[in-house]
C-alpha positions as CSV (number, residue, x, y, z in Angstrom):
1,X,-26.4,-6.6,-13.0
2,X,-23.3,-5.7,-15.1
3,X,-20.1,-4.9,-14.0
4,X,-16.5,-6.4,-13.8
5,X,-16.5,-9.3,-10.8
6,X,-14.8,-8.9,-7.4
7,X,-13.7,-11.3,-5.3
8,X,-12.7,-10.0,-1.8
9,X,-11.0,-12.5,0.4
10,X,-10.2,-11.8,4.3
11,X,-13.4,-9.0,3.6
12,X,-13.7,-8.4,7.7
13,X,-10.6,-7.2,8.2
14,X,-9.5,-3.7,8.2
15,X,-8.1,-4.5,4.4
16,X,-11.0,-5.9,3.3
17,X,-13.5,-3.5,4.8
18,X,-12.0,-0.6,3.0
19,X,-11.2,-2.7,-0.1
20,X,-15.2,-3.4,-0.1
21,X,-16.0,0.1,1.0
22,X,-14.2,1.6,-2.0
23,X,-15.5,-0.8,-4.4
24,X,-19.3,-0.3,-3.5
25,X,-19.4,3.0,-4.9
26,X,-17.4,2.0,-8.1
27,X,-18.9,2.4,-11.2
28,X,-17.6,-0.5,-13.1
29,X,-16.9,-3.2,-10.1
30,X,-19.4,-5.4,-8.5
31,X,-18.3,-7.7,-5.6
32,X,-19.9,-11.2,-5.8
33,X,-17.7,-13.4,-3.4
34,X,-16.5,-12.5,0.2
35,X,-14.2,-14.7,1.7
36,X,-13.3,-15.3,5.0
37,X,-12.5,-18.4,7.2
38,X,-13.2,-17.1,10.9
39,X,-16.5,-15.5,9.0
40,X,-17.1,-18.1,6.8
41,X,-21.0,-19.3,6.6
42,X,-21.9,-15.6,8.1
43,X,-24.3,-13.2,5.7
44,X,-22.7,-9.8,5.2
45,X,-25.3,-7.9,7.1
46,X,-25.3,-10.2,10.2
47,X,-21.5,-9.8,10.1
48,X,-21.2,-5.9,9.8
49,X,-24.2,-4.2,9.3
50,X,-23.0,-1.2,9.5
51,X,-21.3,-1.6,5.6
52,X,-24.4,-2.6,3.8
53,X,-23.5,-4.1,0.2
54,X,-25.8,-4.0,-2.4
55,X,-25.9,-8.2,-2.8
56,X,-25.9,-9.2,0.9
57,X,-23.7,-12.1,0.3
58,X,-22.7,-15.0,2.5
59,X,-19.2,-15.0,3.5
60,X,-17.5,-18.5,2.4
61,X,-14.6,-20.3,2.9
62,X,-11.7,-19.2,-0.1
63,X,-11.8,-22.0,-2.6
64,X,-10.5,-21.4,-5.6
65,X,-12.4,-22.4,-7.4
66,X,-15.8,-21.3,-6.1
67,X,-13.5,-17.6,-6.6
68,X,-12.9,-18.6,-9.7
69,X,-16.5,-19.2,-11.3
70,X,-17.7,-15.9,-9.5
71,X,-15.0,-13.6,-10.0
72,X,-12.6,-12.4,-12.9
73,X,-10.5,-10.6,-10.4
74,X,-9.7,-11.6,-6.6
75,X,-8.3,-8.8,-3.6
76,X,-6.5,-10.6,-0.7
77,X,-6.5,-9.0,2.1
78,X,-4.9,-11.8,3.7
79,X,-1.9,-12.4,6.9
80,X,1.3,-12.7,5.5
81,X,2.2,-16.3,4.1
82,X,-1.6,-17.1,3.4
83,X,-2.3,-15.5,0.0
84,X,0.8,-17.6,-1.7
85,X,-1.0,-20.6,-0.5
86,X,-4.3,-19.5,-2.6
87,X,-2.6,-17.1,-5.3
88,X,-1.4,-20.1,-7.8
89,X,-4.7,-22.0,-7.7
90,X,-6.1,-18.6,-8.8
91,X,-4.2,-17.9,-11.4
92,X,-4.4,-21.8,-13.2
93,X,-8.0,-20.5,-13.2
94,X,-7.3,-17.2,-15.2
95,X,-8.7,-14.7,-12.2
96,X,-6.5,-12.1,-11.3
97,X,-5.2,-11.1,-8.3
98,X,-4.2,-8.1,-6.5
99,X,-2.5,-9.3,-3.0
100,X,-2.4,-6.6,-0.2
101,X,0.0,-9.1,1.8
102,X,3.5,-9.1,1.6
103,X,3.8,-12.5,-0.3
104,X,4.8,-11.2,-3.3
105,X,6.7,-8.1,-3.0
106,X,10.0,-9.1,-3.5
107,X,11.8,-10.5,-6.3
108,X,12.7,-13.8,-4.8
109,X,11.3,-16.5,-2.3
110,X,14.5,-16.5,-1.2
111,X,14.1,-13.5,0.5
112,X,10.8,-13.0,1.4
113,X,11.6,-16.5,3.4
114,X,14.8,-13.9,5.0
115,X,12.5,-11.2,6.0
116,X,9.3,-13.0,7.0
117,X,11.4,-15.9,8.8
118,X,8.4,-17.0,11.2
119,X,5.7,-17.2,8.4
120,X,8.2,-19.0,6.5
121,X,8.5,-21.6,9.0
122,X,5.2,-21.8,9.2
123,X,3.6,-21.8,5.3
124,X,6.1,-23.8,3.2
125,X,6.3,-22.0,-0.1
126,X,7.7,-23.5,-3.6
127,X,6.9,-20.4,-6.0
128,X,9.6,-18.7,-6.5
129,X,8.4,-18.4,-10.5
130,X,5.3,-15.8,-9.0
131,X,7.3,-13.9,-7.2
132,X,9.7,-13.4,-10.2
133,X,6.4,-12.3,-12.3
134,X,4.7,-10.2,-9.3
135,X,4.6,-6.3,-10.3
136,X,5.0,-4.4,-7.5
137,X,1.5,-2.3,-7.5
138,X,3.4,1.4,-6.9
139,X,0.6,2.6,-9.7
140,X,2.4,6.2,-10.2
141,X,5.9,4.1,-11.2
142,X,4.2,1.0,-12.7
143,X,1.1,1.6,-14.3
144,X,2.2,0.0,-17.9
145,X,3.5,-3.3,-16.3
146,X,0.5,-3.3,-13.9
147,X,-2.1,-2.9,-16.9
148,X,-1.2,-6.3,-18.4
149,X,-0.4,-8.4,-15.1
150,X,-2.1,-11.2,-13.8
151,X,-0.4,-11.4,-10.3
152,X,-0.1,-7.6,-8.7
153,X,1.4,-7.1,-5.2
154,X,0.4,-4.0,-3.4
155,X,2.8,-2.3,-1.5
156,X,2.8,-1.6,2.3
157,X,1.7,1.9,3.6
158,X,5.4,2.3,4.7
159,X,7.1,1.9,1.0
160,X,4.1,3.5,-1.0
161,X,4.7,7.0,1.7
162,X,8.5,6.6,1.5
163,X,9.0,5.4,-2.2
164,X,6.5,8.1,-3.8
165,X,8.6,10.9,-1.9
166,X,12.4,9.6,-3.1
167,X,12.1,7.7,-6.5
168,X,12.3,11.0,-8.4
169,X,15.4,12.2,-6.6
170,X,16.9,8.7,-6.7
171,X,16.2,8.5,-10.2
172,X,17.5,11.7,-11.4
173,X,20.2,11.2,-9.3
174,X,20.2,14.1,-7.2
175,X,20.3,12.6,-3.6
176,X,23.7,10.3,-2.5
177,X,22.3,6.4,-2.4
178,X,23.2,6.8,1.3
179,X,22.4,8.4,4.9
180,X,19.0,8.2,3.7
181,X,16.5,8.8,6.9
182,X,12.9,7.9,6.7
183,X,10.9,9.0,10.1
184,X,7.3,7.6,10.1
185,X,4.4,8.2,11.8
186,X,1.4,5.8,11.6
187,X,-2.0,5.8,13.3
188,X,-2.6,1.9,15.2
189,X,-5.3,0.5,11.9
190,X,-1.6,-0.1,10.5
191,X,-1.5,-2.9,13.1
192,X,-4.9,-5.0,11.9
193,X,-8.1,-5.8,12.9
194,X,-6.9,-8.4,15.9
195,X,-6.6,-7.7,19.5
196,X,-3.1,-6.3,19.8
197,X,-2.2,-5.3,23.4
198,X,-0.2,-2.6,22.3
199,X,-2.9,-0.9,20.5
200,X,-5.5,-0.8,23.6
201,X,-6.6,2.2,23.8
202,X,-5.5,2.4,27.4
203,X,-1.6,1.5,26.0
204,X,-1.7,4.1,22.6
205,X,-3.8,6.5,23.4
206,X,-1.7,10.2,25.0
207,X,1.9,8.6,23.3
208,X,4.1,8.5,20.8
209,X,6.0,4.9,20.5
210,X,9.0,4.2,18.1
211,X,9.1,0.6,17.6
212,X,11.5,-1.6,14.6
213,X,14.0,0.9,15.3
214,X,16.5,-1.6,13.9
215,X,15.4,-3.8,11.2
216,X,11.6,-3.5,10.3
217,X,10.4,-5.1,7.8
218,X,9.9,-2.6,5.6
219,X,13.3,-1.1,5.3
220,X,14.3,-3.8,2.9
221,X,10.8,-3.4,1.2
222,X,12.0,0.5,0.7
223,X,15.1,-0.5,-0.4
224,X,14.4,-3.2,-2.9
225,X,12.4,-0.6,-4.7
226,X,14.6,2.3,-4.8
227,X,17.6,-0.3,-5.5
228,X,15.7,-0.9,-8.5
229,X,15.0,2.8,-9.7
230,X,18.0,4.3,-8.7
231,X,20.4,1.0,-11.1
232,X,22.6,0.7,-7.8
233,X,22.4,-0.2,-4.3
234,X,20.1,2.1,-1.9
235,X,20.6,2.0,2.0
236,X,17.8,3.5,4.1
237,X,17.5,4.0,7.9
238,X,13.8,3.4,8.6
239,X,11.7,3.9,11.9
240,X,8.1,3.6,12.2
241,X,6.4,5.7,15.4
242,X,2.9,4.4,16.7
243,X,0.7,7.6,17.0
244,X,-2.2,8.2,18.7
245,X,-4.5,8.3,16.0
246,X,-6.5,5.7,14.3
247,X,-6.0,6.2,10.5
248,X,-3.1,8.4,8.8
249,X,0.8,8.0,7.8
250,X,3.3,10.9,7.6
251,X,6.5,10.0,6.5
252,X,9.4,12.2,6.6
253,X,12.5,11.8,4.3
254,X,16.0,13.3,4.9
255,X,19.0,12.7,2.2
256,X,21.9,14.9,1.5
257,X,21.6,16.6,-2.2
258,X,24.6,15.9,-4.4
259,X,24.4,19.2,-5.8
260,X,24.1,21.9,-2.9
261,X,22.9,24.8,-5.2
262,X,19.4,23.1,-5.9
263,X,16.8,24.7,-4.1
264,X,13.2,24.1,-2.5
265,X,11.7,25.6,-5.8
266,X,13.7,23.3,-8.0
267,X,12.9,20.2,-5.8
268,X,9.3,21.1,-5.9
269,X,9.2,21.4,-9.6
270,X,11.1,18.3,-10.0
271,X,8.3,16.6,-8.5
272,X,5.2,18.4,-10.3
273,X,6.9,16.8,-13.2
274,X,7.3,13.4,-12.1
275,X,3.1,13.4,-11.1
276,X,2.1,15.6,-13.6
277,X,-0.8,12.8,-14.9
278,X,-1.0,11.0,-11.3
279,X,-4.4,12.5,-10.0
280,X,-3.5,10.8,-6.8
281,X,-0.1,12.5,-5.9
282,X,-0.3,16.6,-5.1
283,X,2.5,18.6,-4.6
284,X,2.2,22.0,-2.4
285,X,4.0,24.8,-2.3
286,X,7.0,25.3,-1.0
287,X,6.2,26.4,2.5
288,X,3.3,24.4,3.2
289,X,3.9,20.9,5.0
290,X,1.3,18.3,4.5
291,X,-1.2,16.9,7.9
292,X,-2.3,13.6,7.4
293,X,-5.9,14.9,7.9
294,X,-5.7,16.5,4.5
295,X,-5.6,13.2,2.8
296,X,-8.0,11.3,5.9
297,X,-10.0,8.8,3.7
298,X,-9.0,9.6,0.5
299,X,-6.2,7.6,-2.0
300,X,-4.0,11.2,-2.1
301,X,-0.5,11.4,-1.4
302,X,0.4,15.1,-0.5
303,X,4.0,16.0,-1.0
304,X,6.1,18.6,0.6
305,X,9.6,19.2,-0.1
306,X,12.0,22.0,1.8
307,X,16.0,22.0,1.4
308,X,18.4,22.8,4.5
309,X,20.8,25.1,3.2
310,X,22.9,24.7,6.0
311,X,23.3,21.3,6.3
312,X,22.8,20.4,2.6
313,X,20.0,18.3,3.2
314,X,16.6,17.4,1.4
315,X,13.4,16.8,3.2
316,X,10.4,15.2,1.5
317,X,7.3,15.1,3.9
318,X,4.5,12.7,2.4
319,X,1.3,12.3,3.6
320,X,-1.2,9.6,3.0
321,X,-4.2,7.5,4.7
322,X,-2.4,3.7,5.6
323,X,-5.4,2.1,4.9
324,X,-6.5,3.7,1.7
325,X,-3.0,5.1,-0.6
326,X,-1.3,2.7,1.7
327,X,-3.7,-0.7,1.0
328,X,-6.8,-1.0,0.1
329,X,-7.2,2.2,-2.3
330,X,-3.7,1.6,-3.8
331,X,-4.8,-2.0,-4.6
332,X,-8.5,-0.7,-6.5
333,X,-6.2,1.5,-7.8
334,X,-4.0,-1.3,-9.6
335,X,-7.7,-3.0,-10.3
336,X,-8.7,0.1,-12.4
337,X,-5.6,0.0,-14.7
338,X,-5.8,-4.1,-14.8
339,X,-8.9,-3.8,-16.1
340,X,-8.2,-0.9,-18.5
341,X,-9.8,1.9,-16.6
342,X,-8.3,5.5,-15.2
343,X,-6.3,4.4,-12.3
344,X,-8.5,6.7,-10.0
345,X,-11.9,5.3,-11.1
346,X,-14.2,5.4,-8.0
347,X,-11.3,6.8,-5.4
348,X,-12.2,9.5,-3.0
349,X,-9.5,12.3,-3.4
350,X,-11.1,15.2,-1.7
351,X,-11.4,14.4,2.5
352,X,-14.1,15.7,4.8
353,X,-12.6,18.4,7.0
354,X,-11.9,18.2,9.9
């Protein structure tokens, strides 16, 4: 069989099942190493039958270099702190990686180490150097860089939702680099594979649940990023809501326009520009306000954007699946363009209704 080799390590998680899901019905991918320690010495169809792949593989434990003389590229789909400890062995090999975790999304060890204190403690980490090389796997903003890297780190569902909605204003310079709001709604796959007790269905199902009100981890994620695109300091208040749903992210974004004649049309237009060639970002009228079942199992984002003459306020609504846009669709996504392909090669963008 021909076809550019997959690696797919943590494949029984919610990550990895998508990840795997997505890539069986690519036309250029084949996946020809699963890896998983709980899993590990398990065929594929004993473990979940209900995803049959076309080589029923045997999970096995994630050596580097059995990845490495199987695969050319390698998905992590791994907790946070445990893909750095398998990312550099990886690389000495020449496979490249696209990490779904949080490892390598900021700039410096220094502070991922600040923001993910208890995995810090518990996974010593001396590789500063990757995280300094990492692109940050935002395909509509960093498809060139993406193209050519060797170590991609895929943003969380938060960012990607929050980050495809603001960068155009913050870049053009049309929102103030404060007072920014971001209200998020996530369904409770956002939360893993692993028994939770807040995600019971008995505790999330009939509520709504704010929870890193103050101080999630995503916030400086957010505004790392939009620091970055905006050439000056960005300060974001952030808070996440638990819905009762399973799959599905709808992020709402409130900043105060710096100039107060701008309108919904112009806003909307601003953005049709800025994803003009990004298949995987639509923009609807002004008027029409995105539900994350329009994008349910698909790698779309689905903007909306309405102004508060009133108050002089923007409002971007963005819509996307957490699992898909948000993780594992986002990171085939940076596979496609890593290995020179249309970044939406094999992506669903059209959902089933309802």
């Amino acid at each position: 069989m021909s076809g550019k080799r997959v690696a797919v390590i943590g494949a029984s998680g919610y990550g990895g099942l998508q990840t795997l899901r997505l890539l069986q019905g690519h036309p250029e991918f084949r996946v020809t190493f699963l890896g998983g320690e709980r899993s590990s010495g398990k065929r594929w169809s004993e473990l979940v039958p209900f995803l049959p792949l076309s080589d029923d593989l045997v999970v096995r434990s994630p050596d580097a270099q059995a990845i490495a003389d199987a695969a050319d590229f390698a998905v992590l789909s791994l907790p946070n702190g445990l893909a750095a400890q398998l990312v550099p062995e990886l690389l000495i090999r020449g496979v490249r990686v696209v990490d779904l975790s949080a490892d390598y999304r900021y700039r410096s060890l220094a502070q991922w180490q600040e923001v993910y204190a208890t995995e810090a403690r518990q996974v010593p980490r001396a590789d500063d150097d990757l995280c300094q090389e990492a692109v940050y796997g935002l395909v509509e903003w960093e498809a060139a860089r993406i193209a050519g890297a060797r170590l991609v780190a895929a943003p969380g569902c938060f960012p990607t939702s929050s980050l495809l909605a603001l960068l155009p204003f913050l870049q053009q310079g049309l929102i103030e680099n404060r007072g920014i709001v971001i209200d998020a709604k996530t369904g409770t796959s956002g939360g893993g594979r692993a028994a939770k007790e807040h995600l019971l269905l008995a505790e999330a199902a009939e509520a709504v649940a704010p929870y890193g009100v103050v101080g999630h981890r995503h916030t400086s994620e957010i505004e790392q990023i939009a620091s970055q695109s905006a050439g000056h300091e960005v300060q974001v208040q952030f808070t996440p809501h638990l819905m009762p749903m399973v799959r599905g992210l709808l992020a709402t974004v409130y900043a105060r326009l710096r100039d107060p004649g701008l309108t919904a049309d112009d806003c909307t237009t601003l953005l049709q520009a800025a994803y003009r060639h990004s298949p995987c970002v639509g923009v609807l009228p002004v008027g029409t306000y995105p539900s994350t079942k329009w994008v349910r199992q698909t790698n779309r984002c689905l903007l909306s954007v309405q102004v508060d003459k009133r108050t002089g306020q923007l409002i971007v609504m963005s819509a996307i699946d957490n699992l898909v846009k948000g993780q594992a669709g986002q990171g085939v996504q940076c596979l496609n363009l890593m290995a020179s392909l249309e970044p939406a090669t094999g992506l669903p963008l059209l959902p089933f209704y309802p």
